[in-house]
C-alpha positions as CSV (number, residue, x, y, z in Angstrom):
1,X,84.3,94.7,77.7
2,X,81.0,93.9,79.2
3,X,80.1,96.3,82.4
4,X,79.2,92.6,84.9
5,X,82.7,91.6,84.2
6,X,84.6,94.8,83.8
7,X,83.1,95.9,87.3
8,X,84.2,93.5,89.5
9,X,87.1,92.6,88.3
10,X,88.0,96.7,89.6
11,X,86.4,96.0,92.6
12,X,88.8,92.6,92.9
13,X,91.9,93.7,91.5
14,X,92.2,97.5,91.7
15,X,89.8,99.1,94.7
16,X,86.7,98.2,96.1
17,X,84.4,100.4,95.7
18,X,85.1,100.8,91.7
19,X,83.1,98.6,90.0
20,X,80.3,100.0,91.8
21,X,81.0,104.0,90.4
22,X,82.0,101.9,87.0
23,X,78.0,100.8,87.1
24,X,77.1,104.4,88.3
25,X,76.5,103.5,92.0
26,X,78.3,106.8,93.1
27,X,77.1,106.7,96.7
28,X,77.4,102.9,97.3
29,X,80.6,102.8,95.3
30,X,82.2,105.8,98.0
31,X,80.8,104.5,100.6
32,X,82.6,101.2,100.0
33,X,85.8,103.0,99.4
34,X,85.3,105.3,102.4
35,X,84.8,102.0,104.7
36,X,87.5,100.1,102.8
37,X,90.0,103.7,103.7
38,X,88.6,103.8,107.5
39,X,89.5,100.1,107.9
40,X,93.2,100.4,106.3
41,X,93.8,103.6,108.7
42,X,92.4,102.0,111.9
43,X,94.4,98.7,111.2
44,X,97.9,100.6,110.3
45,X,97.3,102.4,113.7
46,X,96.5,99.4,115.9
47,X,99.6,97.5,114.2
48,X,101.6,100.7,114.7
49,X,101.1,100.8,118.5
50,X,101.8,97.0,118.9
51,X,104.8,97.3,117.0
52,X,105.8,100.3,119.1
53,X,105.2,98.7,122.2
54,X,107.0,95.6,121.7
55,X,109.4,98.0,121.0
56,X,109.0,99.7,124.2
57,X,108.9,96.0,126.4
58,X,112.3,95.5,124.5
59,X,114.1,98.9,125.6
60,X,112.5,98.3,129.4
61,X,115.8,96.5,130.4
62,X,118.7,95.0,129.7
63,X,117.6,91.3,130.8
64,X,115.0,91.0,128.2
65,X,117.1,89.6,125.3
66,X,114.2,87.7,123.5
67,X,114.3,89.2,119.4
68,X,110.9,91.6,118.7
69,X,109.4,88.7,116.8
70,X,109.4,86.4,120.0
71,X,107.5,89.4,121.5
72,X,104.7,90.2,119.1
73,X,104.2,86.3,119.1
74,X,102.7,87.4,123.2
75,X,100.6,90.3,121.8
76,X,96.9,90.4,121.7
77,X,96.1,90.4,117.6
78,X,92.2,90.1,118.0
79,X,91.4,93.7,117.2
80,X,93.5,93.1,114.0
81,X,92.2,89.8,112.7
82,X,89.0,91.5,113.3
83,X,89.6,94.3,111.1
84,X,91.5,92.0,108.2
85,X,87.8,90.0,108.7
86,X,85.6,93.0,108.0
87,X,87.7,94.1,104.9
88,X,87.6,90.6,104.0
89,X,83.7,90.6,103.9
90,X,83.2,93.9,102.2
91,X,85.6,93.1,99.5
92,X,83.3,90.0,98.9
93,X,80.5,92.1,98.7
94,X,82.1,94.8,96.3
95,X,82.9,92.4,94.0
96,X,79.2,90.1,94.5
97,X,77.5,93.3,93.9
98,X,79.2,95.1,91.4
99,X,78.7,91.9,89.1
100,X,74.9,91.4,90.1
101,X,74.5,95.0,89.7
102,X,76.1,94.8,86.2
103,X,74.7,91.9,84.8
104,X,71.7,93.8,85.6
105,X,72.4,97.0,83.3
106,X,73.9,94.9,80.9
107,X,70.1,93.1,80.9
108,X,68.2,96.3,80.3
């Protein structure tokens, strides 16, 4: 298979970051991955702690009887459609690249 479709097809469907290492970007292709991994973590952990404290507001007394899902409806979600955005735009990128990139080898 030809190296501008084999690439980001990787980058789309497997990890981002791959099809760039598959045209022997090493550091472009880890730094996508590393950026990609930062972005998971940081996401998991803000979701974690609203989570938890809707948890929390639910255990702070016995006259709060609205279900957790009523209560994450009132939490602030900015941080996290932020971070969903930025993954969103590098993944667009890793794939944009890794085929312009390989078209480009593939030319040569």
């Amino acid at each position: 298979m030809k190296k501008y479709i084999l690439a980001p097809l990787c980058s789309a469907f497997i990890v981002p970051g791959l099809g760039q290492i598959i045209n022997q970007s090493l550091k472009k292709g880890l730094f996508i991955l590393s950026v990609v991994f930062f972005l998971f973590v940081v996401g998991t952990m803000k979701l974690f702690f609203i989570i938890q404290s809707a948890i929390a507001d639910a255990n702070a007394g016995w006259f709060n009887t609205a279900p957790i899902g009523e209560r994450l409806q009132g939490k602030d979600l900015t941080v996290l459609w932020l971070l969903l955005g930025l993954f969103a735009l590098v993944w667009v990128y890793s794939i944009l690249d890794a085929f312009w990139v390989g078209k480009e080898l593939e030319r040569q």
